[in-house]
C-alpha positions in Angstrom: -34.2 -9.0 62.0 -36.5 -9.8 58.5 -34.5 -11.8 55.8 -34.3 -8.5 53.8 -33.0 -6.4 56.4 -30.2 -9.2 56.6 -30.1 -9.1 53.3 -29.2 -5.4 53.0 -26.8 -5.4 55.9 -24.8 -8.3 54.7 -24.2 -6.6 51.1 -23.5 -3.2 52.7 -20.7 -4.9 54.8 -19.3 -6.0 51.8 -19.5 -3.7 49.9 -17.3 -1.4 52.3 -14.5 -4.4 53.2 -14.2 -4.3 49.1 -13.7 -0.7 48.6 -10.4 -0.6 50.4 -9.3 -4.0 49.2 -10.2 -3.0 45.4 -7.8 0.0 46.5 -5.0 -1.9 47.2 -5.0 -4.6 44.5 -1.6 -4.1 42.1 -2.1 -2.6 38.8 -2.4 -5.2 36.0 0.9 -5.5 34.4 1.0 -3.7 30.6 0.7 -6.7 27.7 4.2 -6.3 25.3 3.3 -3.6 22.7 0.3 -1.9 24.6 1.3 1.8 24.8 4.7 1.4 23.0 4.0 3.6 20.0 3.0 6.1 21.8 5.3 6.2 24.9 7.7 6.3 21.8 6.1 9.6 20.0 5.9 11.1 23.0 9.8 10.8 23.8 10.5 12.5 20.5 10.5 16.0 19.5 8.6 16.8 16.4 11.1 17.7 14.4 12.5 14.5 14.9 9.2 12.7 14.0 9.0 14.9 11.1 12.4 13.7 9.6 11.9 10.1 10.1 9.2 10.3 8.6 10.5 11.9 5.5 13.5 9.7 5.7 11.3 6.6 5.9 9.4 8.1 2.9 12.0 8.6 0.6 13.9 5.6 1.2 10.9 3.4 0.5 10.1 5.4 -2.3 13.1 5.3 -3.8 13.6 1.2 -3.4 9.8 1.2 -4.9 10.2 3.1 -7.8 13.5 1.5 -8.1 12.2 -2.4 -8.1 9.1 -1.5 -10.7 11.4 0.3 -13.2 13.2 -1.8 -13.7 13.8 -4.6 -16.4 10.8 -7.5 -15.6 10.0 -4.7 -12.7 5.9 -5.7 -13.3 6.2 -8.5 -15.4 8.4 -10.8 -13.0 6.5 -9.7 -10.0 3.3 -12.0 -9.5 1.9 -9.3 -6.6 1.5 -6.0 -9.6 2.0 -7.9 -12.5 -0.3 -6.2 -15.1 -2.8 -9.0 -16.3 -5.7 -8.8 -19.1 -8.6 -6.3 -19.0 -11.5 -8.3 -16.9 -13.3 -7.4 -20.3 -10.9 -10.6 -22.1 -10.3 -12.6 -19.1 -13.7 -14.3 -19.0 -12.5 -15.5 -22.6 -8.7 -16.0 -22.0 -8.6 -19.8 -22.0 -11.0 -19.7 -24.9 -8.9 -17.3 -26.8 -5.5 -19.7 -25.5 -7.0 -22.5 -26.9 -8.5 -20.8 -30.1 -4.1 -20.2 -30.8 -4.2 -16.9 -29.7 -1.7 -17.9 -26.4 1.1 -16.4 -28.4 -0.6 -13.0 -28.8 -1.8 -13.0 -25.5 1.1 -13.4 -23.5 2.9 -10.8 -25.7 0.1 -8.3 -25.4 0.7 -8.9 -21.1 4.4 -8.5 -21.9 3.9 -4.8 -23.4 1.8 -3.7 -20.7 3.8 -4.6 -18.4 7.0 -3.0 -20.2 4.4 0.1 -20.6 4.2 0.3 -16.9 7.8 0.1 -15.8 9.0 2.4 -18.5 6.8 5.1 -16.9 7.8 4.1 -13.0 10.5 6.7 -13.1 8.6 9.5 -13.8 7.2 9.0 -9.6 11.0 9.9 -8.2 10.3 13.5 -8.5 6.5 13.5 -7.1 7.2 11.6 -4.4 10.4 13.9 -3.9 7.9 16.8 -3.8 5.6 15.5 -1.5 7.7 14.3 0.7 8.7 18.0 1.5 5.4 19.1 2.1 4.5 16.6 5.0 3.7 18.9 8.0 4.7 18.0 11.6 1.0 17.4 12.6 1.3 14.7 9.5 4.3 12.7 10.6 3.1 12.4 14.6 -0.6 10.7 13.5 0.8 8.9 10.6 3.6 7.4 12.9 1.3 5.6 15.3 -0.8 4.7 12.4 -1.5 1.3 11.0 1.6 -0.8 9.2 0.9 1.3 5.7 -1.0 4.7 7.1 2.4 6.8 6.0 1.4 5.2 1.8 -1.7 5.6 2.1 -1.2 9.0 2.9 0.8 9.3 0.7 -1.1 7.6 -1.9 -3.8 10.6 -1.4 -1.2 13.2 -1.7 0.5 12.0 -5.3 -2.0 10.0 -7.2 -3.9 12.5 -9.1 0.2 13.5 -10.4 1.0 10.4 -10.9 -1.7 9.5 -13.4 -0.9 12.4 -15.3 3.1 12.0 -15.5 2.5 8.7 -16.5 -0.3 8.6 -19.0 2.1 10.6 -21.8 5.1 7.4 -21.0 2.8 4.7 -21.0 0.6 5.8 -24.3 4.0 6.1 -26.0 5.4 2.8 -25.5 2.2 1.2 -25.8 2.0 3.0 -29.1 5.9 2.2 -30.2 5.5 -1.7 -28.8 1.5 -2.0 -30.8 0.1 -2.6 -28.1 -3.6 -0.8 -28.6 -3.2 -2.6 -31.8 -3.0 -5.8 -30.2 -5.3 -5.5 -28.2 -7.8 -4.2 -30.7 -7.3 -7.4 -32.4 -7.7 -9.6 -29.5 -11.5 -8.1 -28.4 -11.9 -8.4 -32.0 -11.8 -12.3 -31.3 -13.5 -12.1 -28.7 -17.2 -12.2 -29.9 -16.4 -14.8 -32.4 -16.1 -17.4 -29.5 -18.3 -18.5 -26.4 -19.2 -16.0 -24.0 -17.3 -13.3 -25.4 -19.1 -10.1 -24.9 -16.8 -8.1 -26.8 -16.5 -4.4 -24.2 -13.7 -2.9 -24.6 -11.4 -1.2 -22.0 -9.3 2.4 -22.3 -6.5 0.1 -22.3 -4.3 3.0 -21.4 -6.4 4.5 -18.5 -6.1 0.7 -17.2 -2.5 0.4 -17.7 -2.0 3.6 -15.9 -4.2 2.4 -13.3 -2.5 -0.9 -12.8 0.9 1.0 -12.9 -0.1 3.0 -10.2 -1.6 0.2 -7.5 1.4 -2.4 -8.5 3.9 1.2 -7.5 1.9 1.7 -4.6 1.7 -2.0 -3.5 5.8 -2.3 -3.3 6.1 1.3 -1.5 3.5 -0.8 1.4 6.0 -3.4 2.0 8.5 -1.1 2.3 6.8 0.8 4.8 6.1 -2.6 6.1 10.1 -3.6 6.3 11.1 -0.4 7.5 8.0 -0.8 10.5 9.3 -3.9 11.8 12.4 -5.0 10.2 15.5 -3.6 12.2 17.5 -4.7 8.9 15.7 -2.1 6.8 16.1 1.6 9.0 19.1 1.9 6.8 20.2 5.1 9.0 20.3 6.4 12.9 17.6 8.5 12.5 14.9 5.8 11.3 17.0 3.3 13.7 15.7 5.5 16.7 11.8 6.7 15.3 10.7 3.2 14.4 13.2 1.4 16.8 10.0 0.9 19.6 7.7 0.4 17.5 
């Protein structure tokens, strides 16, 4: 028999001895979490899906809108706290050490007031927009990522949002001087180094910044509510998010 006939035999026997063996080999064992979110929709009716979904919604909502309106709600909180316009902050040690410190951090201060005076007005949006989440929404937005349910979310309310806020925010900005003050600080700008003197809506950007530091607490309460047990505050979100 030639080399490559011997060859060819060889790989054929092989090949048939590994078929069966390949057969009977056990199936690799699952790795914890593989498959679990969906084994876990899957043992749910929709209607349940639905309402812990809703449920999850408006209890982080409500804890959201609850932590930013509050007194400090923005300013105390390093993660949304409201900072200068990125048109002044090239120029804010400059402007610090020019004396203007005193003005600054008071100009930060109203913004930030500005913002959580306005936070209220989101209970009733998200209220509403919770109720219109179909059934197809709350199956793919359950196996979605750790904040899939605010960023929908997000898509759904923020064109409302800007415009419930923007009235709340212009008038305490307007009762507290804030445009003022900040009028007169990009007025100092251009007097010092590398101050180049653009100026921002300062409301559109404190409506802006309202609405990201609002949506930024309702994510970590998705979060909690994802994969802290402590947080599913009732059965229903106790048994949707319970696998996951």
């Amino acid at each position: 028999m030639s080399p490559d006939r011997f060859q060819l035999v060889i790989s054929a026997m092989l090949f048939s001895v590994g078929l069966p063996l390949c057969a009977q080999l056990p199936q690799m064992p699952q790795m914890p979490g593989m498959g679990r979110s969906s084994d876990m929709a899957s043992n749910l009716s929709d209607p349940q899906i639905a309402s812990g979904l809703k449920q999850a919604l408006s209890v982080g909502t409500e804890r959201a809108v609850s932590e930013v309106a509050k007194p400090g709600g923005y300013l105390e909180n390093t993660a949304i706290k409201i900072l200068l316009p990125s048109s002044l902050r090239p120029v804010e040690s400059v402007l610090r050490g020019a004396g203007q410190g005193e003005r600054i951090d008071d100009f930060i201060a109203s913004m930030n007031h500005a913002a959580e005076s306005a936070a209220p007005e989101a209970a009733k949006i998200f209220g509403d927009a919770v109720k219109e989440m179909t059934i197809d929404d709350a199956r793919k937005l359950l196996n979605g990522g750790k904040t899939s349910i605010t960023e929908y979310f997000k898509s759904k309310t923020s064109a409302d949002l800007r415009t419930a806020f923007r009235p709340h925010v212009e008038h305490a900005m307007s009762t507290n001087g804030v445009t003022q003050k900040y009028d007169a600080l990009v007025g100092q700008a251009p007097k010092l180094p590398f101050g180049n003197g653009s100026k921002t809506d300062i409301n559109t950007y404190v409506v802006d910044k309202s609405l990201d530091g609002l949506f930024y607490m309702l994510g970590e309460q998705e979060k909690q509510i994802r994969t802290n047990p402590a947080a599913r505050s009732t059965d229903l979100l106790k048994k949707v998010f319970g696998s996951h």
